[in-house]
N, C-alpha and C positions, 0 to 999 in steps of 0.2 A: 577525420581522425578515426583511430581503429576503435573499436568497442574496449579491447584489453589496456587500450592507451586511456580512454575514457575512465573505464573504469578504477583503475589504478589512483589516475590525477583526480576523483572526486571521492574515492573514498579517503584519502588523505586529505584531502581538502574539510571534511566533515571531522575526521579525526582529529582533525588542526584547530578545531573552532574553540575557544576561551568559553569556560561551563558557563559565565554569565550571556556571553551573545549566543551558544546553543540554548539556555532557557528562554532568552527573549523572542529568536528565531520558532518557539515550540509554539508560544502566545503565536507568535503573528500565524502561524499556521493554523492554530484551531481558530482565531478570528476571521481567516479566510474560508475556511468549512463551512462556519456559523452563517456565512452569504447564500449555501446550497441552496437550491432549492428542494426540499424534501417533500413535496407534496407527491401523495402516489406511491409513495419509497417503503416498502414493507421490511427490506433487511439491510442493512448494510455490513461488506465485509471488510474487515481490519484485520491488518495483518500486527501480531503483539510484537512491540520494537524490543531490539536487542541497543540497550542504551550503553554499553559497554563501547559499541561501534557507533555511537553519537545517531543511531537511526533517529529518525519523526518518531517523537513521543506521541505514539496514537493513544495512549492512556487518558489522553485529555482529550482526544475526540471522543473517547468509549466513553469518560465521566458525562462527557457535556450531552451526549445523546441519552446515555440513563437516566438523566435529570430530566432534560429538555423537550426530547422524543421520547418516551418511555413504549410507545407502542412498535416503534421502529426494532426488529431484531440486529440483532447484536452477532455476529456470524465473527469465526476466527480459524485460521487454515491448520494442519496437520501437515506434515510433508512424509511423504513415505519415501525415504532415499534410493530406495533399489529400483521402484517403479519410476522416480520422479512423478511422481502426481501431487495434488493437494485432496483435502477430506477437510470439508468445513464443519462445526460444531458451533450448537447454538450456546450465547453466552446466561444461562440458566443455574438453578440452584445445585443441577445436577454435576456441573465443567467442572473439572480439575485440571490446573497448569501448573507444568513443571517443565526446567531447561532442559532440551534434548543434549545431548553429546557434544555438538557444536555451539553451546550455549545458546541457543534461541528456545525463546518461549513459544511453547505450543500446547493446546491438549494435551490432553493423555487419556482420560473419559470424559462421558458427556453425550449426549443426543445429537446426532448429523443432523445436519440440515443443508436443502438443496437450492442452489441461488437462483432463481428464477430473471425473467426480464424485468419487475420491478424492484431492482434491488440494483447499489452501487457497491463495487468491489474498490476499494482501497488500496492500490498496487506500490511496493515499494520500490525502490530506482534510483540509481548512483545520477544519474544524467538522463535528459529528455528533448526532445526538439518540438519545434512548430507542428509538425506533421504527425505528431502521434509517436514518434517512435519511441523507445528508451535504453537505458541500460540497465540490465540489472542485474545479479551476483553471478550470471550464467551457468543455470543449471538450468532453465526453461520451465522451470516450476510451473508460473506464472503465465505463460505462454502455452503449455498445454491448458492448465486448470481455463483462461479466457478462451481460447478456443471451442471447450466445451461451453460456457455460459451460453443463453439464451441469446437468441437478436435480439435487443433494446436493452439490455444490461450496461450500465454506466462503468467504465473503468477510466478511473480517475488517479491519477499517481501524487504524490508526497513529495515535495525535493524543497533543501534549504535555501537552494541557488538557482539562477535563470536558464532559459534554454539554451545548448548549443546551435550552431548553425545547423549542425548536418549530421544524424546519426544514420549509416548505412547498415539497412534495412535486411534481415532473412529472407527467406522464406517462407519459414514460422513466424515471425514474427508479429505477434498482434498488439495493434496498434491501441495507443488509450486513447479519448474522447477530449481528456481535458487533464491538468496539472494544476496543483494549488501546490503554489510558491508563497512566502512569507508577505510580497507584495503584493500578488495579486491570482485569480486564478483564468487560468490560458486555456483554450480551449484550441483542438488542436483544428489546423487547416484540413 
């Protein structure tokens, strides 16, 4: 199936979800996180959900790592729409967030901070397969910003629902390491 066909049928499918089975669906996802393994893991980055579009409430992974990891950083992206790049900023006394234009939460100020190889990037995505691949809102955000990360950087995506068979594959396209679903977390082939 096409990516624009994927895309389409899952983010309706998330729009579609009953507010009790999306909050239950948010639990099982931070209970699947909470399996990481975080040893070695100096920042992690999270991308701030746009809950209006039913995204992964990462807000409970950001609580559960402040409380639980406290040494772990806390990293959150910028998108710059002209360049399409991202600009990570550390989550500090200094960050202020407000909705850009298109209603997502992003910085605004705040201290950069550069994702190194021990750090896991939290990538969001309408749909994903066995092999790494995914969908996501197609602007390639996400596809340049991994590109640039480090070798050994974890990029781990977010999704309410299972994998499809078969997402065909860019170019660009960079692959995640692994997916945490509400049931379980999949690591790719």
């Amino acid at each position: 199936m096409l990516k624009t066909e994927l895309r389409k049928i899952y983010l309706n499918k998330r729009l579609q979800l009953p507010e009790a089975e999306y909050q239950a669906l948010n639990q099982q996802l931070l209970q699947q996180f909470m399996q990481l393994d975080l040893k070695g893991i100096v920042a992690v980055h999270l991308f701030l959900p746009m809950l209006r579009t039913k995204e992964p409430d990462t807000n409970l992974l950001i609580n559960y790592l402040q409380k639980q990891h406290p040494h772990i950083k806390r990293v959150f992206p910028k998108a710059d729409f002209q360049q399409k790049t991202l600009t990570n900023y550390l989550d500090d006394e200094d960050l202020v967030i407000a909705e850009n234009k298109y209603g997502i939460p992003e910085p605004i100020s705040g201290n950069q901070f550069y994702i190194d190889k021990n750090s896991i990037v939290i990538v969001p995505l309408l749909a994903f397969d066995l092999q790494g691949n995914r969908v996501g809102y197609g602007g390639g955000f996400y596809d340049r910003f991994l590109a640039e990360c480090e070798k050994g950087t974890q990029f781990i995506g977010l999704s309410f629902f299972e994998p499809v068979d078969l997402i065909e594959a860019d170019e660009f396209d960079v692959k995640l390491h692994g997916c945490i679903t509400p049931r379980k977390i999949w690591k790719a082939l």
